[in-house]
N, C-alpha and C positions, 0 to 999 in steps of 0.2 A: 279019200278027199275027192269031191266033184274037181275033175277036168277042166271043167269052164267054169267055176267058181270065180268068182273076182280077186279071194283072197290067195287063189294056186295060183293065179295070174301074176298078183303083186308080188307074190314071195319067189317064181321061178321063171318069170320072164325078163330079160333083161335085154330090154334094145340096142340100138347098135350107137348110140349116142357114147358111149363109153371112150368107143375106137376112133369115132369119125369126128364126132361134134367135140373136137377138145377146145378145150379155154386158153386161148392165147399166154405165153408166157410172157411177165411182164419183162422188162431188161431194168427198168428202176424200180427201189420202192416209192410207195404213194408216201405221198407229202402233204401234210393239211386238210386232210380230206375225213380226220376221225369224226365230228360231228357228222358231216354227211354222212356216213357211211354208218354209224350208231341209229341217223333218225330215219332211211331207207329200210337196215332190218326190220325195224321197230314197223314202218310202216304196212311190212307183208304182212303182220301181224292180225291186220283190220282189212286188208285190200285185195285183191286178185292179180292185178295191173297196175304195174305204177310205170312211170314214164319220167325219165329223166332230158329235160329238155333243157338246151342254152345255145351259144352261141358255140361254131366251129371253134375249135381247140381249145375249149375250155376242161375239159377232161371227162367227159362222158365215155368213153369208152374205156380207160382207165378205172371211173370209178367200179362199172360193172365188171371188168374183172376182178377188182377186189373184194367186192362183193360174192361172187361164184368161189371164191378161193375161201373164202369164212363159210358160207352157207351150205359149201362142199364138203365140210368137216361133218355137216348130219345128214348129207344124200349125198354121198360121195359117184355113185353108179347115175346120177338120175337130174347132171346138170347140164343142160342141152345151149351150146351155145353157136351162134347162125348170126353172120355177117351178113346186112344187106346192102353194103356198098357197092358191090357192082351189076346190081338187077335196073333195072331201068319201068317197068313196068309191073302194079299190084299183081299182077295173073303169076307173075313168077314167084311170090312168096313163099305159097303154099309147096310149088312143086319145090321150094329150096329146103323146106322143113320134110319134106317128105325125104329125102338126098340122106341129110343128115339122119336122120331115122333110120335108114331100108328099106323105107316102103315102095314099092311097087303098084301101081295104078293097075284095077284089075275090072272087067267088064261090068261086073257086080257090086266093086266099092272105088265109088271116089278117091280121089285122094284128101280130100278133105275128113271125110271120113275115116279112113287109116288112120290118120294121121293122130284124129282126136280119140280113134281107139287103144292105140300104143300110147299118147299122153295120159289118158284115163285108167291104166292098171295100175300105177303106182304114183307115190306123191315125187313129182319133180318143178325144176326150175329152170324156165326157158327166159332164155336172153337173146332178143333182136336187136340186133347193133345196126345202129345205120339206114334206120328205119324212112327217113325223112323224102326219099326220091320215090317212095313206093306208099305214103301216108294213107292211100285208099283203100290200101287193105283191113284198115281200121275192121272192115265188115266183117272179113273173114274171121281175124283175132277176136271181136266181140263173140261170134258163134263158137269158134274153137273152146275160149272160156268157157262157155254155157255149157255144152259138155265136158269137161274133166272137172269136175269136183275137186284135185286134190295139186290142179297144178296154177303153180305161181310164172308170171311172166313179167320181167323187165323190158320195156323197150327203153334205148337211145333214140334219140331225136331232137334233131333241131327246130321241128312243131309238134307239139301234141295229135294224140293219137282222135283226141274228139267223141271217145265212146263214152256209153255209161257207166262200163266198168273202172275206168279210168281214174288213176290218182296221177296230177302231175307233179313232178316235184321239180321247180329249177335249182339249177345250180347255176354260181355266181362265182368270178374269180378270186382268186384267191388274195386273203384281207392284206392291204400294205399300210407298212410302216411308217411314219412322217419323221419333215428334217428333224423333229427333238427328238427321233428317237436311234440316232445314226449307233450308239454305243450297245444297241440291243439288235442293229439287223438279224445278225446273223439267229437270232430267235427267231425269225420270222420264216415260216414255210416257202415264202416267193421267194425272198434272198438267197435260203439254202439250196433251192431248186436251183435260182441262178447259178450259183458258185459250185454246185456240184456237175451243172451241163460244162461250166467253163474249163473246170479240173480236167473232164475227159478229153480235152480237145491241147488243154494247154496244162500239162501235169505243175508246173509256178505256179501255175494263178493260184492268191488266194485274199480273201479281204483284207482291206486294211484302212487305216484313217486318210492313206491318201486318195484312195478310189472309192471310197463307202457313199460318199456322196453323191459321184456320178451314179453308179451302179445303182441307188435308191435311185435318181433320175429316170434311168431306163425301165426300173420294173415298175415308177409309176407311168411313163410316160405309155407304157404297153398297157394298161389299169391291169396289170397281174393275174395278164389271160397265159394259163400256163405253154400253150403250142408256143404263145410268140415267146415265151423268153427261154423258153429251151432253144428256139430258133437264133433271138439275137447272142444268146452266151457259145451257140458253136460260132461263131463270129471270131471270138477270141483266140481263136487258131493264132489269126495275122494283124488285128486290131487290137488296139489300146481300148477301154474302155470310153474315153475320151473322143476316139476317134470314131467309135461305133454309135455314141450318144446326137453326134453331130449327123451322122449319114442315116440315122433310122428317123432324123425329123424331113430331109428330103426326098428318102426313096425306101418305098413299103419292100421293094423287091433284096433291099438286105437281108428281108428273115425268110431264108432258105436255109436248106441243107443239103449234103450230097449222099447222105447216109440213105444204102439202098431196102433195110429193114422197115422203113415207115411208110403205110400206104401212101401213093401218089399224092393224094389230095392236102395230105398233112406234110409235103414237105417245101411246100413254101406258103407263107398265110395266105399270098393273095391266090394260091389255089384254094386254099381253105374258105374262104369267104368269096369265090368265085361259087364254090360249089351250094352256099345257101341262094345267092345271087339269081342262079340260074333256075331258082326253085320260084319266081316272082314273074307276075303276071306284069304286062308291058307296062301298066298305070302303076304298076306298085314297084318296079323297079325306076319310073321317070321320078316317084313319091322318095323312093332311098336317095336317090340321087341329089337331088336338090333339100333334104334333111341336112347333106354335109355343110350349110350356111352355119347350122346354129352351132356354138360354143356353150359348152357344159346344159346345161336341160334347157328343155323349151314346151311350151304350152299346147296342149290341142287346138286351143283359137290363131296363137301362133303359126302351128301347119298350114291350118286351115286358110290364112288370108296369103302366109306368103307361096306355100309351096303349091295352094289352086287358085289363088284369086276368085275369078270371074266362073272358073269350070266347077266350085266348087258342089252347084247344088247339081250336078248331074255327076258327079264324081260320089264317089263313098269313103271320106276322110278316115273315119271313125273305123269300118271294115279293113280299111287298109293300111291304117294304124296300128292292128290288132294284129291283123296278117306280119308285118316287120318285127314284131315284139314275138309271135309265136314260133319266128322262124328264127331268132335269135342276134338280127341284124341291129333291132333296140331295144334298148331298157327301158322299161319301166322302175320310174323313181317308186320310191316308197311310202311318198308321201306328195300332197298337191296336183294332183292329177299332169305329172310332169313327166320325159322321156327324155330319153339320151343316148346318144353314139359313142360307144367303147373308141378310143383314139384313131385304131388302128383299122376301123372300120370307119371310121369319118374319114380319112385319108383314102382309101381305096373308093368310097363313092365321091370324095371329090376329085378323084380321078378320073371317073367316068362321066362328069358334068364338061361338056362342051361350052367353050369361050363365053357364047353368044348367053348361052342359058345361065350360065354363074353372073354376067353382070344384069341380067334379069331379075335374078332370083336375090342379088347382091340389093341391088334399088328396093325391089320390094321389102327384103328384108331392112333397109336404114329405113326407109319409110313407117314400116311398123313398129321399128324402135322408137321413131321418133314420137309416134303418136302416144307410145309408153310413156317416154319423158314427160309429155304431157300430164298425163293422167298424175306421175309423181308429181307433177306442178301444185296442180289441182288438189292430190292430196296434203301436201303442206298449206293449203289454206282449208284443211279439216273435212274436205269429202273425203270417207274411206280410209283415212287416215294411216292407223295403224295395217289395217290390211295392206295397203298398195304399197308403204314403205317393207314389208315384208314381202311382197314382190318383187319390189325394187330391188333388193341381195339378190334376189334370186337372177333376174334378169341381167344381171349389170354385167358379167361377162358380153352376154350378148350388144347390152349399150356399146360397149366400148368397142366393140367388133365394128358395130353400125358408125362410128366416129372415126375407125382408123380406114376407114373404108369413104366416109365424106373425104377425111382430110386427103386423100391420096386422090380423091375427083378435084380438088379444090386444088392442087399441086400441080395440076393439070389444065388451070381453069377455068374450071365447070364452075362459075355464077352461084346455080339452084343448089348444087352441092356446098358449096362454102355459106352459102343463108342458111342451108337447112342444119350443118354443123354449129355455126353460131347458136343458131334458136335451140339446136340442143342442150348446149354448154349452159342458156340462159333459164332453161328449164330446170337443171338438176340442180341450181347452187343452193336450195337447202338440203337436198338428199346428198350433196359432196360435203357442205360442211356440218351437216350432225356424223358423221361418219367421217370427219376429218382428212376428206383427199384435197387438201389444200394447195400441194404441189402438183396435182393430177391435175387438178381446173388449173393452175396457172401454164401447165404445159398444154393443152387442149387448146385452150384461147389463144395461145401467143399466135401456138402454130397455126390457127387458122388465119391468125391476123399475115403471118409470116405470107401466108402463100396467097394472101388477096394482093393484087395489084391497081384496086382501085380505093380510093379514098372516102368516096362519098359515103355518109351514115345510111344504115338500114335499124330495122327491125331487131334482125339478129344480131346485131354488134353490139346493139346499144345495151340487149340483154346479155349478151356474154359478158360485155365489160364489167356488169353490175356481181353477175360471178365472179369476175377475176377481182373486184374490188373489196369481195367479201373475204377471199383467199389472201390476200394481201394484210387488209386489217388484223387479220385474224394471226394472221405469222407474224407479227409484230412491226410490219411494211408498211406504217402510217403513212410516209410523203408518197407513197409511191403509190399506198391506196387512194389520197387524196388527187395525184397527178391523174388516176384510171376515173377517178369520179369524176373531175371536170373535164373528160375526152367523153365520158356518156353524157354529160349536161348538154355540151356540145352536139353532140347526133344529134340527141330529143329535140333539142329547141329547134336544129334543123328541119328535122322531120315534121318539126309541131305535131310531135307525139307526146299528149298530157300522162299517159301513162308511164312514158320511161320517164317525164322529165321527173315523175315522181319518184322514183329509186332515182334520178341523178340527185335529188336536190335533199332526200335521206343519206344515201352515200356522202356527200359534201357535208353530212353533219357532224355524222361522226367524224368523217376526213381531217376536220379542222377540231374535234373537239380539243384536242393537247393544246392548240395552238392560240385560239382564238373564237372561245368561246359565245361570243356577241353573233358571229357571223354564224357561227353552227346554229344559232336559236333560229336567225334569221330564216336562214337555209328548211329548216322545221319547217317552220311557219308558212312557208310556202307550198311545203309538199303535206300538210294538215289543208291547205285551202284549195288545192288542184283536187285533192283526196273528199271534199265534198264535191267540188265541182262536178268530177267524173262519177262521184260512188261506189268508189273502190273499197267499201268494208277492209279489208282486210289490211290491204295499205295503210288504211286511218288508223287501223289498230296499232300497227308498228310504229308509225309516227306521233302518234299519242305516247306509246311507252318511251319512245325518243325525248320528247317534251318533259316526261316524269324525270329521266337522266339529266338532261342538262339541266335543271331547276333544282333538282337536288343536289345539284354539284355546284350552283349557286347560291344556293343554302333558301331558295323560296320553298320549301316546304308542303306549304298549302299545294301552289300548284303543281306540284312534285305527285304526291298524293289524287290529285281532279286528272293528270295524266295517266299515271299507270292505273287508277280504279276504273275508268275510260279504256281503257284497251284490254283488261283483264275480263270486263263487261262484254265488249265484242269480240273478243279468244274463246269464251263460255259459251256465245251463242253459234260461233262457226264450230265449236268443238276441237278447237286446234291445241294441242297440249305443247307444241315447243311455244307459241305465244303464251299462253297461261303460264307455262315455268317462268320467262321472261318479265313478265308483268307482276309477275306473284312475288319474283325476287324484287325485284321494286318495294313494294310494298315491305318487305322484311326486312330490307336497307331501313324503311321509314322508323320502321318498331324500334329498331335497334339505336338509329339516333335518339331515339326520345325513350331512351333506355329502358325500354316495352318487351326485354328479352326474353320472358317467357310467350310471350306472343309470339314474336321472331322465331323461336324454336317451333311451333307448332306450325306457323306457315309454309318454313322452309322443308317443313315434314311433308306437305303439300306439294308444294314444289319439287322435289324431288321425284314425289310420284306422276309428275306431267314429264319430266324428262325422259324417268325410265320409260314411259311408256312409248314414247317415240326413242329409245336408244339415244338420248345425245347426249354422250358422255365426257366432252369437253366444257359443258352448263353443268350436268354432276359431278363434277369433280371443282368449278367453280363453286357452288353451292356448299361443298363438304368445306373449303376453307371460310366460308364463311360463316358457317357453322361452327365453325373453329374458331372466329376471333367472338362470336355471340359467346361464346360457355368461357374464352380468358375472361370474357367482362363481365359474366357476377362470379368469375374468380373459381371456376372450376378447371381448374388445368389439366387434371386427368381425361376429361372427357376432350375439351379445345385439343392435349395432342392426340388422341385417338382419330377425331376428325379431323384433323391435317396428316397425317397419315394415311388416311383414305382418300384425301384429295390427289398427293403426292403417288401414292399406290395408283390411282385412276392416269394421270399424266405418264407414270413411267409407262402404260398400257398403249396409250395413244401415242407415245415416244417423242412426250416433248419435255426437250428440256427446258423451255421458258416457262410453261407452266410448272415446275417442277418450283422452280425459282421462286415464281410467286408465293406459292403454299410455303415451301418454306421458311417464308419471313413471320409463320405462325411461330414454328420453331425456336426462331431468335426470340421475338417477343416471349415466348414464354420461360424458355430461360434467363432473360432480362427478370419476371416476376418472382421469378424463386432466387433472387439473388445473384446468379451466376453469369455476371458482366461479362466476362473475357467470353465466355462461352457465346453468350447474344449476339456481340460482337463479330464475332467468327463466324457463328452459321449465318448472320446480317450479311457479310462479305460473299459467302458463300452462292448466297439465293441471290445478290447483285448478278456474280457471275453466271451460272447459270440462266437467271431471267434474262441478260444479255442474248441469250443462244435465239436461233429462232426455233420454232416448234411452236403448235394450237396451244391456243391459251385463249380464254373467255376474259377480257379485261372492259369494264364499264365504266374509266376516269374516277373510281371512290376506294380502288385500292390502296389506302395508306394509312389503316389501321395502325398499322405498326410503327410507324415514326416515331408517335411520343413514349412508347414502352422503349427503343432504341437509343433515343435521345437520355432518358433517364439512366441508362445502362452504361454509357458511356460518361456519364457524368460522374462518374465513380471509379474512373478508370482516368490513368494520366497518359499525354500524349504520344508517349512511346508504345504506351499499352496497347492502346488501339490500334498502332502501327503495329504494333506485331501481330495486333489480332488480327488485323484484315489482312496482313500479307496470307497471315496461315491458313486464313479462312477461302482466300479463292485458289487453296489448291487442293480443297477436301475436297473427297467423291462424294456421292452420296451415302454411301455403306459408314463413308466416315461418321456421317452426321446423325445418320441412325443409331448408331452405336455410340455414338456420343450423348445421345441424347437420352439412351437406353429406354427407348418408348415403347420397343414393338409389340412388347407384349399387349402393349394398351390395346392393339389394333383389334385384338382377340374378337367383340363383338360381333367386327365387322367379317372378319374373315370366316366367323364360325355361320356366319349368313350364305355366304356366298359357297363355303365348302360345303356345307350340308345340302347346297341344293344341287350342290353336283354329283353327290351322294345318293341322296333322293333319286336322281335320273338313271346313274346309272343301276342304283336296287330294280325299279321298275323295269330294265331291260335287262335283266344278269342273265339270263339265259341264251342273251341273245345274242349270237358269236358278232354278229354285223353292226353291233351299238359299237361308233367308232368316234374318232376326237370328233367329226364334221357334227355328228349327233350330239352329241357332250358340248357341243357348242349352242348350238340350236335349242339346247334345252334352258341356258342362260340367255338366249339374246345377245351374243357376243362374237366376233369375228375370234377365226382361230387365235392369231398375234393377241387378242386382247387376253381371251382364258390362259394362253399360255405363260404367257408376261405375268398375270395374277397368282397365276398357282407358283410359279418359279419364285415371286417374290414371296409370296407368304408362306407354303411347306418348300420350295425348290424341289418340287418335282415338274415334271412335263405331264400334260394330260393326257398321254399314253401309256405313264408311270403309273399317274392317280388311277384310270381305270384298270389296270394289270395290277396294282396292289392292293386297289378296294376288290378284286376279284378273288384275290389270291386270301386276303381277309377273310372273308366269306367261307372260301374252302377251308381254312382254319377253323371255325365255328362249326362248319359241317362236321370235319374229320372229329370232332369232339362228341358230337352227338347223334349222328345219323350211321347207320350199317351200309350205307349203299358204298359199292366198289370207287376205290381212287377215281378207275375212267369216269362211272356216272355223277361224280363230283364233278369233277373236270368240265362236262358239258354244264353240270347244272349250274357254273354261275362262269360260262360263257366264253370256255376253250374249248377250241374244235379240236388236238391232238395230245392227249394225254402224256407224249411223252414230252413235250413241249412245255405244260401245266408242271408237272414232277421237275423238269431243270429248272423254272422260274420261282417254283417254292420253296424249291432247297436253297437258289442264291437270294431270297428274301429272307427265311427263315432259319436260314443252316443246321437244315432236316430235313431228311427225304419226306415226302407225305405220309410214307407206311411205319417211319421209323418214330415222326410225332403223333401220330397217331397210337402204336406202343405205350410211348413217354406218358400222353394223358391217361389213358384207359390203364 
């Protein structure tokens, strides 16, 4: 055999990496990390270089040792692993690889050279850990690649390495559990990670119903970055969980350790995130710092105007936006061009923002919220509509930051800060009541009124009032909305501001409609004749559908019908879809008196698709019961309870029980038609009580379809009867009434709509370990509370159940027909730990995977 053969080389040379470059031993096993670690192999497959990048303590250095310890099983001699935590400059790299090697710097060969001659006789796998203080070496590693043909390298780092060769791959921490899911924590990687760091410190500690709550607290409150909760669970030496929940939201310097095995940097966070910190250039460390404003994501226009203002166009937002996301200090959302600060890194850079500069950056930031509000203004009279209302979710953390942030200048005050509060409050009240914060506006308003000390009307009062008055109405607070309407009449006419007096003088219509009828037309008619005056489109629209309400509830028909077709007119041309559901429902009120119910059905078909589209689910679920009393009246009772059942399902979501009441009285009515008086009678008592409660509820003065189906019901019943009915009836729950009325099934249509399409979303991401309830929501249009509430009432699962059982389904289907191994199931429809996948199927299925799998085959 040639001597210098390549192939006598590979089969009898063996460097010194064996002896020197060992692989750290871990002290735990890894947790959660099988998909990573399955889609890393897979990627040396295709790559040279891959580079695993995230934020400090999220487990990169963890993952590549577990990675060397698998991939050690097929080059057991030839896995070279090199820590660069404590080099300080790229020049040292090289000479650190050369250490671990043996090689010797010799007149005639570089060290660069050596280096890439002992990596190039055999096939090996190099791991640089800690790569991120030395990133410049990029050069060298690109050339060292180019020559060894047969070796693999991982680096760690908190930025990418920048080469050609380069695959990045981040890691993310790890996925947590929400409150519906407190009875399955301990399935969850973060949990068991917690509960296993607490064991070692405090051999009691263990889960239980009385701490599962907080303990979920803490590992979301840290977003399930593994350093900090292995940090916060050695805590539990001397703290209560309770106790440690409360002191990790005032001081980051809790999550320490004294344990001397963990390098320096990792044993308290804020060295951990001192150390990417120190890696940022002076404008991009002033740029981390003043990020800590924002709450939950924020925009690049966002950065842009609060955290540079004026320096923007000599500054590089964009470069050094990119720079804090490669360095691991933000994330990048997944969707909308959005970013975000892990908790525990927004507390340490607002740590470092100086007094002066947080109430700087504090004004700027209400400022641009405010001009947001705006924009949502604007969008409710149909610019951009749907887009900016799906902004608006997004932002609205931040709103309310930017409001508790007025009201605490206004506390103090500050004049400009208590206007600019008010005018916010006046700008959101249709983005607070299609989205039902009905109590949120009435706490915002009071408080701002609470801490004004002067009387005179403005601008912003008169419009906040008109929010608070809409939150009032709307809770079933009639004198009290009428009392908020005649206090903005009052501003406006002071101000001789035409534009509020026109919501003071629609506010007063409704205000008084229960009461006095005559005055509320009046009240119209005034804010129809300011609404040309000024040309307020949009206003006119409303006060037109106004004019259609109270004529129809006068019984003038014609100009019932010249109003709402007048407003649904100018809703079509601004494009605004909560005016069009509004207007359109008008109009199917009309059908339906002049007993046109197939018309009425086909409108309401209409109208429902204007609500959906703007989300306002207190008008759809309005619309379902009246859709409900259109099908009792050509005497289809099957379908009438199906859609009060979906009105009632829509209430129980938005958690009111006044509307719950209303829809109800579909119920009574229709067991009044099928003969069963005592029955009518009782769920009638029932939906009184409840309708009593407050809670959103969509009511227009024409709810009392059901009287004469009640009155007839009762008329067949003798006076004891009814007494006993109603006492029984206002002390049913609602499950009573369900069940009494044995309907649910009817609802099947409806649920099979809404399940399938949760179905649908999550097929489309089944691979994807990160498709999580926040996604599952997003994919219907529905706040978490809302899906959850839905799926509870109709299968009683939580939407952490639905997706972990529609996954676990799937894997069913698989194991039946597909050869691939349990684990590559396990990933393929969207579990990162196999052994995790195998406990969840067995307690669904009660069969291990490999034992059903048998069973069919």
């Amino acid at each position: 055999m040639d001597l210098n053969s390549q192939q006598f080389r590979k089969e009898f040379y063996h460097p010194k990496t064996r002896f020197k470059g060992f692989v750290p031993i871990p002290a735990t096993p890894i947790l959660g990390r099988e998909k990573e670690i399955a889609e890393l192999t897979s990627l040396f497959k295709h790559h040279k270089v891959v580079s695993v990048t995230g934020t400090g303590g999220i487990g990169k250095t963890r993952i590549a040792i577990e990675l060397c310890n698998r991939i050690g099983k097929e080059i057991p001699d030839n896995i070279i692993f090199v820590s660069m935590a404590t080099l300080t400059e790229a020049t040292e790299v090289m000479p650190a690889l050369a250490d671990i090697l043996g090689i010797a710097e010799t007149a005639d060969r570089p060290l660069a050279i050596g280096v890439s001659e002992v990596l190039s006789y055999q096939q090996s796998f190099l791991v640089i850990d800690n790569l991120e203080h030395v990133i410049s070496a990029g050069g060298e590693i690109s050339k060292l690649i180019a020559r060894c043909p047969d070796l693999k390298i991982l680096c760690t780092s908190r930025t990418p390495l920048k080469i050609n060769a380069e695959y990045e791959y981040s890691l993310h921490p790890l996925p947590l559990p929400t409150e519906a899911e407190l009875e399955f924590l301990i399935e969850y990687p973060v949990i068991e990670l917690f509960v296993n760091c607490a064991k070692k410190v405090n051999r009691a500690f263990k889960l239980s119903p009385e701490n599962s709550t907080t303990i979920l607290e803490i590992c979301q409150y840290l977003d399930g970055l593994p350093l900090a909760i292995e940090l916060a669970a050695s805590r539990l030496r001397v703290l209560t969980p309770q106790q440690l929940i409360k002191r990790l939201k005032n001081n980051i310097d809790i999550l320490a350790t004294s344990a001397k095995d963990r390098p320096e940097r990792h044993q308290t966070l804020r060295k951990t995130i001192e150390w990417s910190y120190n890696l940022l250039s002076d404008s991009e460390k002033r740029l981390f710092r003043r990020l800590s404003i924002f709450s939950k994501g924020f925009s690049l226009e966002a950065t842009e105007e609060i955290c540079y203002g004026n320096e923007v166009d000599s500054l590089d937002p964009i470069n050094e936006i990119e720079s804090l996301v490669d360095k691991g200090l933000v994330q990048k959302l997944d969707s909308d061009g959005r970013f975000t600060l892990l908790q525990t890194i927004k507390d340490y850079a607002a740590e470092k923002c100086e007094a002066l500069e947080i109430d700087i950056i504090s004004r700027k930031h209400a400022q641009f919220y405010f001009r947001v509000t705006g924009l949502i203004s604007e969008a409710t009279q149909g610019k951009n509509q749907k887009e900016q209302m799906n902004l608006a979710l997004l932002d609205e953390p931040n709103i309310v930051n930017a409001l508790n942030y007025l009201l605490a200048l206004a506390r103090e005050n500050d004049e400009d800060a208590r206007e600019l509060g008010f005018r916010m409050c006046g700008n959101l009240w249709t983005f607070w009541h299609i989205h039902g914060k009905h109590v949120t506006t009435k706490e915002y308003v009071n408080s701002f009124f609470d801490a004004s000390k002067k009387d005179a009307p403005t601008v912003g009062k008169c419009a906040s009032l008109f929010s608070l008055h809409v939150a009032c109405y709307t809770l079933g607070e009639i004198e009290l909305s009428r009392n908020v309407a005649e206090r903005l009449l009052r501003g406006a006419v002071a101000l001789d501001n035409k534009y509020e007096m026109i919501k003071g003088f629609f506010a007063l219509g409704f205000g008084n409609m229960f009461s006095d009828l005559n005055k509320s037309i009046s009240y119209n008619n005034r804010a129809i004749q300011l609404c040309e005056e000024i040309k307020t489109t949009y206003w006119l629209g409303l006060s037109l559908w106004q004019s259609g309400i109270f004529n129809l509830i006068s019984g003038n028909y014609d100009a019932a019908e010249s109003g709402y077709s007048g407003s649904l007119a100018i809703f079509k041309r601004l494009n605004e879809n909560e005016g069009i559901g509004i207007a359109q429902s008008g109009l199917c009120m009309l059908e339906f008196i002049a007993g046109n119910y197939t018309r009425a059905l086909e409108l309401y078909s209409d109208t429902l698709l204007a609500f959906k589209a703007i989300g306002d689910r207190p008008e759809e679920a309005r619309v379902y019961s009246e859709i409900s009393w259109t099908y009792l009246a050509i005497g289809d009772t099957h379908s009438a309870l199906s859609y009060a059942l979906a009105s009632i399902k829509l209430h129980q979501e938005i958690g009111s029980n006044r509307g719950i009441g209303l829809s109800l009285n579909s119920f009574a009515a229709i067991e009044a038609v099928k003969g069963r008086s005592k029955k009518a009678v009782e769920i009638a008592a029932a939906a009184k009580h409840f309708a009593d409660q407050k809670g959103v509820a969509i009511e227009l003065g024409v709810n009392n379809h059901g009287e004469i189906y009640l009155e007839n019901a009762k008329k067949k019943l003798t006076r004891s009867e009814i007494k006993e009915a109603e006492n029984k009836g206002i002390r049913l729950t609602l499950q009573d009434i369900l069940e009494m009325v044995k309907g649910t099934e009817q609802m099947k249509p409806h649920e099979d709509d809404f399940v399938q399409k949760l179905k649908n979303a999550i097929e489309e991401n089944l691979s994807d370990s990160t498709f999580d309830v926040n996604r599952l929501n997003n994919a219907v249009s529905m706040s978490q509370m809302q899906v959850y509430r839905k799926l509870k009432a109709l299968i009683n699962k939580t939407p952490s159940q639905f997706i972990r059982n529609y996954r676990l389904q799937k894997a069913q289907e698989l194991l039946k027909t597909s050869d691939k191994t349990i684990a590559e199931i396990a990933y393929e429809v969207g579990f990162t730990d196999p052994n995790y996948f195998s406990r969840a199927f067995t307690k669904l299925f009660s069969q291990t995977p490999t034992d059903y799998r048998d069973w069919v085959n």
